[in-house]
N, CA, C and O of each residue as an XYZ file, in Angstrom:
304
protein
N      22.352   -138.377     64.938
C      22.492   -139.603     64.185
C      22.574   -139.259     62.699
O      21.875   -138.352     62.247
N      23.274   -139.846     62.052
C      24.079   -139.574     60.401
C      22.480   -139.949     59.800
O      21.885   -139.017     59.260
N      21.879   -141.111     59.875
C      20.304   -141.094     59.361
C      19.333   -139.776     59.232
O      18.559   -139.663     58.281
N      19.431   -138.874     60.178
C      18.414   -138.219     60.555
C      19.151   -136.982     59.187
O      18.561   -136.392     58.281
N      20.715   -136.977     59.602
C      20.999   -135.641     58.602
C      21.137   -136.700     57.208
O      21.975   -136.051     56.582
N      20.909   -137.638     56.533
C      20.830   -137.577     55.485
C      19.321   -137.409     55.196
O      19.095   -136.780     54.162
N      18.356   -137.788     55.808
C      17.107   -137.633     55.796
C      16.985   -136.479     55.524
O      16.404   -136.153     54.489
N      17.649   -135.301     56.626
C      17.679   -133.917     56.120
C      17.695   -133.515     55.112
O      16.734   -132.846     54.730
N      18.592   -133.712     54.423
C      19.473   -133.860     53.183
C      18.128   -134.012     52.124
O      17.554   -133.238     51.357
N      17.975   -135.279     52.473
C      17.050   -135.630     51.298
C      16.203   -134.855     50.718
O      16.015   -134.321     49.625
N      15.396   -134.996     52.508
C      13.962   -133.580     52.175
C      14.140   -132.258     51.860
O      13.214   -131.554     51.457
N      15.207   -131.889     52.005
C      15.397   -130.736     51.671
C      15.807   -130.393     50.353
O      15.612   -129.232     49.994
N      16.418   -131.312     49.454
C      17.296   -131.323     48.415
C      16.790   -132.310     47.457
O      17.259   -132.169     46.328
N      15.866   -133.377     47.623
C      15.679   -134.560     46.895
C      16.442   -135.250     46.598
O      16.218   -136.414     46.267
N      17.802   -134.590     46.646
C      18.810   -136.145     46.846
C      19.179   -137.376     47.256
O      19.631   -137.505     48.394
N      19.024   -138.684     46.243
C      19.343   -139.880     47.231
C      20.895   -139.961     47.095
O      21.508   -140.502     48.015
N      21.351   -139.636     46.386
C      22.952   -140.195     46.671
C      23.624   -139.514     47.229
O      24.164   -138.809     46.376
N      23.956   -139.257     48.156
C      24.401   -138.689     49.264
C      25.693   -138.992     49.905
O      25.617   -139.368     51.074
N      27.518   -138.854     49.082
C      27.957   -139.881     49.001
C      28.877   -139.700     50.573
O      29.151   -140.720     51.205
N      29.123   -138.889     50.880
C      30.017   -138.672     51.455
C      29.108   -139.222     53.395
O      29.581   -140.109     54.105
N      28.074   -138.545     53.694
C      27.443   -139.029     54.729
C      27.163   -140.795     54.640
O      27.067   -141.421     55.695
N      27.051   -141.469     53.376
C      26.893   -142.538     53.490
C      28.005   -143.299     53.299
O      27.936   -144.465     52.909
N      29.218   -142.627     53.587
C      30.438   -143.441     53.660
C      30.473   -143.488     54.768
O      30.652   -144.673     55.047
N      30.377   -142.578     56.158
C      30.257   -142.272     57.091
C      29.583   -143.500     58.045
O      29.995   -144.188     58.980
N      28.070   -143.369     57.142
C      27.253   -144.407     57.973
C      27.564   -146.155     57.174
O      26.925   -147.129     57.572
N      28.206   -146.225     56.489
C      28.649   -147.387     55.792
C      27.087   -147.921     55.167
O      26.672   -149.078     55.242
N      26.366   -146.760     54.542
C      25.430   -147.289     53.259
C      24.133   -146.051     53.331
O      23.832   -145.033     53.954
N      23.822   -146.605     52.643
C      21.993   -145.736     52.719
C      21.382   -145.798     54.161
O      21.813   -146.662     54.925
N      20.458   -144.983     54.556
C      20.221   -145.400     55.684
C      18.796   -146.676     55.506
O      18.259   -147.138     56.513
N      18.450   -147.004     54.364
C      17.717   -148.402     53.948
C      18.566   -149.809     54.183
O      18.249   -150.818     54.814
N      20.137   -149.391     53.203
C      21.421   -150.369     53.974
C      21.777   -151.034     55.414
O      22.060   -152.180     55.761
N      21.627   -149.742     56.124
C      21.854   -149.735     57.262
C      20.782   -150.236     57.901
O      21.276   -151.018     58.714
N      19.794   -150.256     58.006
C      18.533   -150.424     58.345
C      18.888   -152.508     58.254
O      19.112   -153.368     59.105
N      18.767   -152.502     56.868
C      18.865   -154.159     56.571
C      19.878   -154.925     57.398
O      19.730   -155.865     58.179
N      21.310   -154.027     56.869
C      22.331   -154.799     58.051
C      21.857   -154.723     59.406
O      21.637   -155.842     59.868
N      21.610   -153.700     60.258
C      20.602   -154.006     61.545
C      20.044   -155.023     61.673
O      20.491   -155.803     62.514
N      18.785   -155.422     60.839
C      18.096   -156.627     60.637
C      18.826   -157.637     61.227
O      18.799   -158.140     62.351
N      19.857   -157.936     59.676
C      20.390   -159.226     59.510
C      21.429   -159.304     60.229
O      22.226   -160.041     59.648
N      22.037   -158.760     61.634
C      22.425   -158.893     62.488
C      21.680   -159.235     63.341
O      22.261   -160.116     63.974
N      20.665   -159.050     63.765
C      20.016   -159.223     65.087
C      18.915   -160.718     64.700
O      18.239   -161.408     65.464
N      19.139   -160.810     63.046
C      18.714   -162.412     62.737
C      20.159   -163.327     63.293
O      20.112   -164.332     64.002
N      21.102   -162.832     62.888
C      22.295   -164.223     63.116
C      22.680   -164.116     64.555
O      23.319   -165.071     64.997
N      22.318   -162.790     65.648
C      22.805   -162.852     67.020
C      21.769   -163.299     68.028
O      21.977   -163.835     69.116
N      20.033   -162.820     67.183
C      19.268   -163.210     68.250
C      17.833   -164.505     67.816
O      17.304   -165.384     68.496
N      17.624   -164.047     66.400
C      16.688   -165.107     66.118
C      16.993   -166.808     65.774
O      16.282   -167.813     65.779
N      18.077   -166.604     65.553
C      18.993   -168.010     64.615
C      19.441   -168.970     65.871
O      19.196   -170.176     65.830
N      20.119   -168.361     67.003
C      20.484   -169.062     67.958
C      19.044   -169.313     69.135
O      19.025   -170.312     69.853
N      18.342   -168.660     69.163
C      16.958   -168.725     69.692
C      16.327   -170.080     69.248
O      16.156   -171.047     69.991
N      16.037   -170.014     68.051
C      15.846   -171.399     67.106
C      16.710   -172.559     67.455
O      16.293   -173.661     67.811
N      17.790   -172.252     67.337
C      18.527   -173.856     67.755
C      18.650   -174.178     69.161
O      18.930   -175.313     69.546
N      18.400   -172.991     70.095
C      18.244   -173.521     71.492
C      16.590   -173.970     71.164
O      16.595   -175.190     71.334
N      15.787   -173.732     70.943
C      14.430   -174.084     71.124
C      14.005   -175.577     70.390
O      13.003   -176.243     70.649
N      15.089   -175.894     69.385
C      14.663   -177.298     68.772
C      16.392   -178.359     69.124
O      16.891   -178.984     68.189
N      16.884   -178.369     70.174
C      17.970   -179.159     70.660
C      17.657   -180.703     70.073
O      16.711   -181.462     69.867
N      19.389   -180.618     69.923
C      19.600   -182.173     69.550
C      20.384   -181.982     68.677
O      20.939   -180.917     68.409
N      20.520   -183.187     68.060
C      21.971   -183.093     66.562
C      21.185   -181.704     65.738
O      19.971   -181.506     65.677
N      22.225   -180.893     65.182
C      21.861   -180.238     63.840
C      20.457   -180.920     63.035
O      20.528   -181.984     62.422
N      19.173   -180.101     63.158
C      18.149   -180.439     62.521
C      17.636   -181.721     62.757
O      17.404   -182.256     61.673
N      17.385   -182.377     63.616
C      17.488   -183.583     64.628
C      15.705   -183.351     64.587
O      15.096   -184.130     63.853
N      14.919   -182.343     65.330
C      14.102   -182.123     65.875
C      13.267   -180.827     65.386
O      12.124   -180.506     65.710
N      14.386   -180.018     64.302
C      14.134   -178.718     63.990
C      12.750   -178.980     62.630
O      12.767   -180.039     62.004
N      12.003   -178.253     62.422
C      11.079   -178.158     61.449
C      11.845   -178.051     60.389
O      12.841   -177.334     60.483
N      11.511   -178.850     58.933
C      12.548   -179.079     58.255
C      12.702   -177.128     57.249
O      13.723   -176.655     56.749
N      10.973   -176.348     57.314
C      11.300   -175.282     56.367
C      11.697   -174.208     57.363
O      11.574   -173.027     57.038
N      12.296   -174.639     58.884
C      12.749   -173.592     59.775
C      14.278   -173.657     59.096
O      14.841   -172.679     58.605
N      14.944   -175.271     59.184
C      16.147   -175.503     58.900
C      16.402   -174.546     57.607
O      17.201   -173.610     57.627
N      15.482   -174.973     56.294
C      15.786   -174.314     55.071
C      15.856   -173.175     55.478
O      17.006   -172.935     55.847
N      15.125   -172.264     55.607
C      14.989   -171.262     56.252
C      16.520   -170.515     56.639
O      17.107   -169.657     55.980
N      16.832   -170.991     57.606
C      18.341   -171.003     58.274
C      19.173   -171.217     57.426
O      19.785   -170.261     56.950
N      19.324   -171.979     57.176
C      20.438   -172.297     55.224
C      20.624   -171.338     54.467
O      21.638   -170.659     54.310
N      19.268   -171.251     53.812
C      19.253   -169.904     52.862
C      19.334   -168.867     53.409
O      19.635   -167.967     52.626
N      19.175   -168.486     54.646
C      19.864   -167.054     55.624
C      21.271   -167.279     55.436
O      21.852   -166.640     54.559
N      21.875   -168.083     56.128
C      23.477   -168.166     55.537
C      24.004   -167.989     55.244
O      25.040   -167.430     55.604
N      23.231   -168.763     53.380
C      24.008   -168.586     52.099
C      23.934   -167.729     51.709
O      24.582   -167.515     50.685
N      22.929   -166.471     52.384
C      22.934   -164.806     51.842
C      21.477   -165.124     50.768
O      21.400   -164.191     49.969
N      20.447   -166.061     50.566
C      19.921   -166.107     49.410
C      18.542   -165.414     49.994
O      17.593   -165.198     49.241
């Protein structure tokens, strides 16, 4: 895994910019890490939520779950 050899990298060298392996892995492996996250928020936690509070859009939903969901969105 491209993580483990920039990790290598690191410890061995103290280098964080590391440019060429992190073109590879499309970011830092902290980047990568986050996009992970915020994928598995918009594929598994986000739709979890709206099956669990059914009805119109925010109908039933807790209103700082909704905000919540919004400002995930809007990236804020």
């Amino acid at each position: 895994m491209l993580i483990g050899v920039w990790n290598s990298v690191f410890f061995k060298t103290g280098q964080t910019n590391q440019p060429d392996i992190e073109r590879l892995m499309g970011g830092t492996p902290v980047q990568v890490n986050m996009m992970r996250e915020h994928a598995a928020e918009r594929q598994g936690a986000i739709p979890f939520l709206r099956d669990r509070f059914p009805g119109k859009p925010g109908e039933n939903m807790p209103k700082r779950i909704q905000q919540a969901i919004q400002n995930f969105e809007k990236g804020k």
